[in-house]
N, C-alpha and C positions, 0 to 999 in steps of 0.2 A: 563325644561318643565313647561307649564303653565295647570297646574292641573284644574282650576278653571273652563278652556272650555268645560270639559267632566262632562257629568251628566249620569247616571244610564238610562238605554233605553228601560228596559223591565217593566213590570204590574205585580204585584201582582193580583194575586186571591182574585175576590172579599171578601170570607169570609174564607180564609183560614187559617185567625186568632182568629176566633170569635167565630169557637165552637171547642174543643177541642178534642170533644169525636166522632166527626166526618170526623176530617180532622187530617191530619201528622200520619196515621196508618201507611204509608210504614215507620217509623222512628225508631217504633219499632221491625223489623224486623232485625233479626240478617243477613241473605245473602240469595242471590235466589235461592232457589230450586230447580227448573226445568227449564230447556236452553227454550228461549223466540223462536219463529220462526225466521229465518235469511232471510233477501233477502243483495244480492252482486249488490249493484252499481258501481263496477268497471268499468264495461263496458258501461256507462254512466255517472256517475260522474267523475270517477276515470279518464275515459277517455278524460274529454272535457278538465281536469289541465294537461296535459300533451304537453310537448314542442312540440313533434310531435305526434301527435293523434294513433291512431295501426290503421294498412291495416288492410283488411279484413281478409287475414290470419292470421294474429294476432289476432285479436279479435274470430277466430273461434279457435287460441291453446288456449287461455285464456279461451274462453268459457267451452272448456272441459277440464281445469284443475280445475273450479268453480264446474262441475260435479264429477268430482271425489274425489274433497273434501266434498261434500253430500248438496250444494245449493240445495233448493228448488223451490226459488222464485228466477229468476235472470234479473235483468231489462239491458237487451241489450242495450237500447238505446231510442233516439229521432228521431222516420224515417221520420217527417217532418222536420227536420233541416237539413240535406245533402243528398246527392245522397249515400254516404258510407254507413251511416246510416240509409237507406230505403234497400240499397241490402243488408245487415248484413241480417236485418230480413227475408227477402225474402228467403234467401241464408239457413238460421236456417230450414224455415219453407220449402220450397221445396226439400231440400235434406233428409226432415224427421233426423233431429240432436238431435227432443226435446223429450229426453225419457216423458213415460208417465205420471211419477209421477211428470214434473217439470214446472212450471209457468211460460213463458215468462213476462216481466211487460217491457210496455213502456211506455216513458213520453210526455206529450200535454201539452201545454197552454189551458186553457179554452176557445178559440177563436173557432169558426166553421172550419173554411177553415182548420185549423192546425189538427181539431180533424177530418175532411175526409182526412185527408190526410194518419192519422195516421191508422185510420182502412183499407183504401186502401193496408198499407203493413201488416196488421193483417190478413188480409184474406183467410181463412183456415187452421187458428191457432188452435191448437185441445187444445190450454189451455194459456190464457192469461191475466195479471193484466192489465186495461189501468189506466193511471194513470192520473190525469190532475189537475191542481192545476191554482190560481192567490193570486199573491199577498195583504197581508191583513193588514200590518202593517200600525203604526200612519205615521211614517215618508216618507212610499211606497206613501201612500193614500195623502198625504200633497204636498208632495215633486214633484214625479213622474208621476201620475196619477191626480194629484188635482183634484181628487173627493171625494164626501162624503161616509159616508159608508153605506147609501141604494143605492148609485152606484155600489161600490164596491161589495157590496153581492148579488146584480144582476149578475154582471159578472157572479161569482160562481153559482149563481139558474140555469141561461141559460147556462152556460157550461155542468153541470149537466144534464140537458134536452135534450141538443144535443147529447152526448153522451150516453143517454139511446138510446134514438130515434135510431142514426146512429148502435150502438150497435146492434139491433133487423133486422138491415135490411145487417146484415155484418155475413158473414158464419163464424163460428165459435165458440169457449164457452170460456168466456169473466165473469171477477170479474173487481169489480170498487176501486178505491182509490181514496181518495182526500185528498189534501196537502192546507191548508191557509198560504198557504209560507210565509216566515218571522214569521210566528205563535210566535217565542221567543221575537221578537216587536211588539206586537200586542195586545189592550185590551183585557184580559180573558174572560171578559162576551161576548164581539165582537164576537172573536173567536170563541166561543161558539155557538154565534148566525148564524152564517155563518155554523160554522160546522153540526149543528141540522139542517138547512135550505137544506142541499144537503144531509143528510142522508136519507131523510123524502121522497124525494124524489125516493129514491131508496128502501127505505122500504124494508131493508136486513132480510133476514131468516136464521135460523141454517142451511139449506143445503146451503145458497148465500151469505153469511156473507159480509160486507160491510167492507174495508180498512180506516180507518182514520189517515193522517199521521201528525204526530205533528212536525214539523223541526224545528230543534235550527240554521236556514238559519245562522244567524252571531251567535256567542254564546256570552251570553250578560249577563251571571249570574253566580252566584254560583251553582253548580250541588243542591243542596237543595232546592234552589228556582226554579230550573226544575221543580225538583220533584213534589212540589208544584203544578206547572201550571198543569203538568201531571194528577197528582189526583183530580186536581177541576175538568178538562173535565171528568174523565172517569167518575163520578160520577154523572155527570150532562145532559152525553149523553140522547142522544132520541135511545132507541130500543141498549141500550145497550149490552146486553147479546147475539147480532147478531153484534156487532161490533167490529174490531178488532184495538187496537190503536199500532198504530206502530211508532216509533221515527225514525229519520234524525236526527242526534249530528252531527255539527263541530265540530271544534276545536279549534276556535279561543282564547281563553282564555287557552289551554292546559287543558283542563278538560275534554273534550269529552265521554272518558271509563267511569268514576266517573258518569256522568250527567247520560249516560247509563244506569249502573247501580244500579241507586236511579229512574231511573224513570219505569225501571221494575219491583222496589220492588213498586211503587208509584202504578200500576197498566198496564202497557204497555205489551201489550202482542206479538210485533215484533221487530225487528231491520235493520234499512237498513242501511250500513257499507261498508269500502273498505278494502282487503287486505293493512296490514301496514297503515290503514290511511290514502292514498292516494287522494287527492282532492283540489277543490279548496282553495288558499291561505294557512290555514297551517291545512287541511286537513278535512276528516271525521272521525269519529269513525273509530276505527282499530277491525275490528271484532276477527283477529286473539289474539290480547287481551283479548280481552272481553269472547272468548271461552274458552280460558287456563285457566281465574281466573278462571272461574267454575269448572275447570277440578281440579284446585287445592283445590277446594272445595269439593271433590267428589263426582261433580254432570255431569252427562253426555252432553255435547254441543252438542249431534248428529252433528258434523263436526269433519272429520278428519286434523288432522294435524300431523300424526303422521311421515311424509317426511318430515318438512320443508327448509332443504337444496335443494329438487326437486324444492318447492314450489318459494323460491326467488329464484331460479337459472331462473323459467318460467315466474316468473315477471318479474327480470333484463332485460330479454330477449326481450318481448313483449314491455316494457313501458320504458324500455332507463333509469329507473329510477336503484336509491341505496340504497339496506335494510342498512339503518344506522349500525352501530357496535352494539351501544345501545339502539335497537326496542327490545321491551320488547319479551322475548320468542325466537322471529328470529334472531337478530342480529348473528353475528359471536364472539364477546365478552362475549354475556351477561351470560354463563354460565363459565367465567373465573375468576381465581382465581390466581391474583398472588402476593395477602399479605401473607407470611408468615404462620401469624395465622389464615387464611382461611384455606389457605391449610392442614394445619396439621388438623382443623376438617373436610373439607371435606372428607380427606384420612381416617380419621379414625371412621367418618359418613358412610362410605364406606363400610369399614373392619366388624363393629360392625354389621351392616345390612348384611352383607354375612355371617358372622359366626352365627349370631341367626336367618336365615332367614326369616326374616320378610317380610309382606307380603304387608304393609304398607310402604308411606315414608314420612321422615322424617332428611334426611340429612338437618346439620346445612350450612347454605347459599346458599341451593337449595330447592326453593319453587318446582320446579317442575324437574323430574327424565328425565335429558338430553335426554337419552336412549328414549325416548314415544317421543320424537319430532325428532328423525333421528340423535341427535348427540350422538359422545363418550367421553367417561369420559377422556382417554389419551391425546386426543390432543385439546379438547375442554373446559376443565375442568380446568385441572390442567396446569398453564402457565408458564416458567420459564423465570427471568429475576433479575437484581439486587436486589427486594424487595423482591425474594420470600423466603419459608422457606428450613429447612432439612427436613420437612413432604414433601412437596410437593417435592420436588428433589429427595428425595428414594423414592418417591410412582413413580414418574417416572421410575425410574432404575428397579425396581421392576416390572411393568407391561410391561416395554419394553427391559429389560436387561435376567430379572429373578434374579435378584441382591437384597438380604434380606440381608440390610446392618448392620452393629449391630452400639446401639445408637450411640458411639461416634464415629464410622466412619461416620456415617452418617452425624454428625454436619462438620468433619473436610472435607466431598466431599461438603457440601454444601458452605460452604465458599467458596474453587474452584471454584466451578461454578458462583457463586455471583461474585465475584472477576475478572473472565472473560467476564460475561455478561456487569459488569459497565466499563470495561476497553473497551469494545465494541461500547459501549452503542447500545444492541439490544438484543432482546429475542430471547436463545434460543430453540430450538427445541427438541424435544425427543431422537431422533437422532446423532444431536452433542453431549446431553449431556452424552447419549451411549458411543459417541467416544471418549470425553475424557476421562472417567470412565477409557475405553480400557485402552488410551494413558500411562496416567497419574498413575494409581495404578496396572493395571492388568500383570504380566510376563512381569516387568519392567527387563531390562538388559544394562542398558544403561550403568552402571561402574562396576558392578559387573553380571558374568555369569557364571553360573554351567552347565555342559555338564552331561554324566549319572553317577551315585553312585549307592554303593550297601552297606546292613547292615546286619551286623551278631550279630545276637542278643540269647543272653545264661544269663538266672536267669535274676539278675537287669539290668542288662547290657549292652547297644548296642553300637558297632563298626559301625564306619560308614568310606569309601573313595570316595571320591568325584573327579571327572575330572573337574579341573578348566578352565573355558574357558579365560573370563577373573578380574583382570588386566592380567595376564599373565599365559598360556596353565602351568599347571603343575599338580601333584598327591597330594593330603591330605587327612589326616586322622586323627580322634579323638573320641574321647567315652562320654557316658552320658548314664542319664537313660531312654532313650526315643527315638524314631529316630528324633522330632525337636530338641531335646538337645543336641543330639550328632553332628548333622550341626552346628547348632548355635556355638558348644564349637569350631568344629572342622574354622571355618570362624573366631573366635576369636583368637585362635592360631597363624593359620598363618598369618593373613593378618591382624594380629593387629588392630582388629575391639573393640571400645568399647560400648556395647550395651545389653539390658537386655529385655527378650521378658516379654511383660503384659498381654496381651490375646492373644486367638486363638478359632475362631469356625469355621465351616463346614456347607454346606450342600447342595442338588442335584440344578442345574439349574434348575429355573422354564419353561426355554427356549432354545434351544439345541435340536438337532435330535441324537446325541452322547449319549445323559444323561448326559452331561460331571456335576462335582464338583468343587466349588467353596468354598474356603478356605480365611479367611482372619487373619490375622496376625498384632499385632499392638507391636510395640516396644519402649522401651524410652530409646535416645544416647543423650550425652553431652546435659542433665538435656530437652531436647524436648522430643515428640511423636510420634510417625508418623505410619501410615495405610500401609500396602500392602494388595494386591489379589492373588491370583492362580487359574488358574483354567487348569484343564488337566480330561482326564478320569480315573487318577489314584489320588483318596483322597492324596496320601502320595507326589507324585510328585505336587499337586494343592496345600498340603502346604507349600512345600521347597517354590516354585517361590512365595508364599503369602512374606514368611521370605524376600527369596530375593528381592522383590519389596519394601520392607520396607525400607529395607538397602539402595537402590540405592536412594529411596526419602529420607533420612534421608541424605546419605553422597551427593548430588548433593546440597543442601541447603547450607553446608560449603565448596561446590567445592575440595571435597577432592577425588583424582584420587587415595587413595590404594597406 
C-alpha cells in the first residue's frame, strides 16, 4: 500500500495547546461518574445499514424493547425519506405507544420542503427532538457542495429559522438539535462558528435546553483528539449552561467506545448509540458497551441490560443481523473460559466469593458478574475442551454432577476428558462430561461384579462373604480389619488380584432426590493408580463399587479378564 496518499483529515483546536491550565481537564480525570443521557439510533441509523430495512412491525417490537431497556430519547427515524418511515411515526403517535417520560427525535436535512414534511408526521406529538443538521466539513464543502463557508453556514442559519417558524405553527411540544455533520472534518473554530450561529437562534433556556450534536460522521482520529475537539466547543459555546452537547461516534477507526468515553470526561453530556454498534460501514458506538463499563465502574447507566440473551435474541430477530461471539458483554463467548489456568481462578474466584460472602466483585477474569447480564456461570463460563483445566472440569462435575472430586482424581478425570475432547476435536458439554464421569468411573462392572455380601464384625475384626457375579457366579470370603479391607483381602485371595488401596473419602450428593452417597476410592496395581466412584444410598455399598470400579479401570488397561 502506498501510505504516502493518506493524510490526517481532521483540525485541531485552535488553542488547545497553548494554555494549559485551561484545556485537557478531562485528561485528568480518573473515569465518569455519572451515566451521560442516552438517545438509541437504531431505528434510524441502525436501520438505514441494514441489508433489509425492519417492517413496521419490526420497528414497533424493537421499539419497545428500547422501552424497556429504559431509552429515553429515541430517534425513530427520517419521515421525509420513505413512506415506511412517515407511518412508523404516525403509527407511534396515533396509537398513543410514547410513554410520557420518553422523547420521540427525528432526523431532516436542513432544506425547507424536507423540514415540512417532517413536522407534517410530527403532528400531535406530545414530546419530540427534531433534529436537523448539514453538512460542514472542508472536504463536504470543497468536494460536494463547492461552496464557501458563509454558504454553507447559511444553509444551517435558514434551516434553523424554518424550523423554529414551522415548529410554532405544528401542534405539538418540540426540542431542537443540531448536528454540523461531518463536524470530526471540519475546522474547529468553523464549527464553532456555525454551531453558535444556530444556537443563538434558538436562544435555549434551563426549562428548553438546546441539543448540540458533535458526530465523528467518519472517525478520523485518535479518541484524545476527540476529546480535544469536544472540549474546545463546549467551552466556547454561546449560552452554554442551556446546552446540551451530545456526541455521534463511528467506528471507523475501531475506537468509537474510547472516543465516547474521553469525550464525556471532555465535557459531553449525551450519547447517541446503537445496540451492538450497529450502523453504517463498521458501525456506531455500541451503547450497550459504553453502559457496562460504567456499570463496572460502579456507576449506575440507568439502562437495563440485565436480559441480554432476550435482548440479542430481539435483535437477531428484527434486523437479520449477528451478536458476534466476541461483542463485548453480549456475545455468547465472551464470558468463557477455557484455558486451564482461567478456569481454576474463576472456579475458585467463585468458591472464595461464596464462602466469604462478599458483596462486592471481584472475580479474576470477569470484569463483570455473568449473573446481572442473564447469563450462568455453568454453561457460560466455565467451557470444556482440550485446553481446559481440572479446575474447570471438577467445577463442572461438581455443579452439574454434585461430584467433589478429591485433588488427584480430579487431575486423573481431567485428562479423560482432554484426551476425549482433542480426539474429537469439539467441546464438550456439561452433560457429556456428566456421562462419561458415569460411564467411565462410576459402579464400573465391566470384568469385575459383586452381587450382595454381608459382615460380621466382633473386636478388631471383620468377616466379610461376598456373591460374586462376575468373572464367574460363585461364594467368597475373608477378613481384615475393616469392611473395605476385608473386600479388598477377600478379591485378593480369590481372584488373585494384585493391588493396594491409597485413598478413600465420602460424602453426600450435592444433587440427587435419594440423598444418595458418593465414595471414591483410588488404588495403586502393577506399580500405576487408578480412581474409582460408588455411589448407592448405602455409604458402605457406594464404597465397595468405588473399590470395584478401580479395579475394573485398573485390570481393563492390561486387558486382564480374572
Amino acid at each position: 500500500m502506498n501510505h504516502t496518499k493518506y493524510k490526517r483529515g481532521y483540525f485541531m483546536p485552535p488553542n488547545a495547546s497553548k494554555d494549559s491550565k485551561s484545556y485537557l481537564e478531562w485528561s485528568k480525570k480518573e473515569y465518569i461518574e455519572s451515566a451521560p443521557l442516552w438517545c438509541s439510533v437504531d431505528l434510524r441509523d441502525g436501520n438505514q445499514a441494514l441489508i433489509t430495512p425492519m417492517s413496521l412491525e419490526e420497528k414497533i417490537t424493537f421499539f419497545k424493547l428500547l422501552l424497556q431497556i429504559g431509552f429515553k430519547d429515541i430517534e425513530v427515524g427520517f419521515p421525509a425519506a420513505s413512506e415506511t418511515e412517515y407511518r412508523f411515526l404516525r403509527t407511534l403517535i396515533e396509537q398513543n405507544l410514547i410513554p410520557k417520560d420518553v422523547r420521540l427525535q427525528v432526523l431532516t436535512q436542513a432544506r425547507e420542503h424536507i423540514i415540512r414534511r417532517t413536522f407534517e408526521a410530527l403532528q400531535g406529538c406530545p414530546n419530540a427532538v427534531v433534529h436537523f443538521y448539514n453538512s460542514t466539513s472542508y472536504a463536504q464543502r470543497e468536494q460536494v457542495f463547492r461552496k464557501s463557508k458563509d454558504e454553507v453556514k447559511k444553509i444551517a442559519i435558514d434551516g434553523a429559522l424554518c424550523v423554529k417558524q414551522i415548529a410554532q405553527e405544528t401542534q405539538g411540544n418540540f426540542s431542537f438539535e443540531y448536528s454540523p455533520e461531518s463536524f470530526s472534518g471540519t475546522e474547529m473554530d468553523y464549527a464553532l462558528e456555525v454551531s453558535n450561529a444556530v444556537i443563538d437562534i434558538f436562544k435555549p433556556t434551563q426549562d428548553k435546553k438546546f441539543i448540540l450534536n458533535l458526530p465523528a460522521t467518519v472517525e478520523m482520529s485518535l479518541p484524545h483528539i476527540y476529546a480535544q475537539q469536544v472540549e474546545f466547543m463546549s467551552k466556547n459555546l454561546l449560552h452554554r449552561e442551556n446546552v446540551l452537547i451530545s456526541l455521534h461516534p463511528h467506528n471507523d477507526r475501531g475506537c468509537a467506545v474510547a472516543s465516547a468515553e474521553l469525550g464525556i470526561l471532555a465535557g459531553a453530556d449525551r450519547i447517541e448509540g446503537t445496540l451492538f454498534g450497529n450502523g453504517e460501514r463498521t458501525g456506531n458506538v455500541d451503547i450497550i458497551t459504553l453502559a457496562l463499563n460504567l456499570t463496572t465502574h460502579g456507576v449506575d447507566s440507568k439502562l437495563d441490560f440485565s436480559n441480554l440473551p432476550k435482548i440479542c435474541d430481539v435483535y437477531e430477530s428484527v434486523t437479520k443481523m449477528q451478536v458476534y461471539e466476541r461483542q463485548p458483554y453480549a456475545g455468547k463467548l465472551v464470558f468463557a473460559a477455557f484455558s486451564g489456568s482461567h478456569q481454576d481462578a474463576i472456579a475458585k474466584g467463585m468458591a472464595y466469593h461464596k464462602e466469604k460472602n462478599l458483596s462486592t466483585w471481584s472475580v479474576p477474569y470477569l470484569p463483570l458478574d455473568p449473573q446481572d447480564v442473564g447469563r450462568v456461570y455453568e454453561s457460560d463460563v466455565i467451557r470444556i475442551n482440550s485446553q481446559s483445566g481440572k479446575g474447570g472440569i471438577a467445577y463442572i462435575l461438581h455443579e452439574h454432577y454434585g461430584a467433589n472430586l478429591p485433588p488427584l482424581f480430579r487431575e486423573e478425570f481431567s485428562y479423560s476428558i482432554k484426551d476425549i475432547s482433542d480426539k474429537a476435536h469439539k467441546e464438550l458439554s456439561p452433560s457429556e462430561i456428566c456421562a462419561i464421569f458415569e460411564k467411565d468411573f462410576v459402579n464400573v462392572a465391566e470384568f469385575l461384579e459383586i452381587g450382595e455380601f454381608s459382615f460380621d464384625t466382633h473386636e478388631n475384626e471383620c468377616e466379610v462373604r461376598i456373591e460374586l457375579i462376575k468373572p464367574q457366579k460363585k461364594s467368597i470370603d475373608s477378613k481384615g480389619n475393616g469392611r473395605l479391607d476385608s473386600i479388598a483381602n477377600a478379591l485378593r485371595e480369590h481372584l488373585n488380584l494384585s493391588f493396594d488401596i491409597l485413598d478413600y473419602s465420602e460424602h453426600a450428593l450435592k444433587n440427587g432426590s435419594n440423598a444418595k452417597a458418593i465414595a471414591y476410592v483410588q488404588i495403586e496395581s502393577n506399580g500405576k493408580k487408578y480412581f474409582g466412584a460408588g455411589i448407592d444410598n448405602d455409604i458402605i455399598k457406594a464404597s465397595v463399587y468405588a473399590l470395584v470400579s478401580a479395579l475394573n479401570r485398573a485390570y481393563a488397561k492390561v486387558i486382564t479378564r480374572f
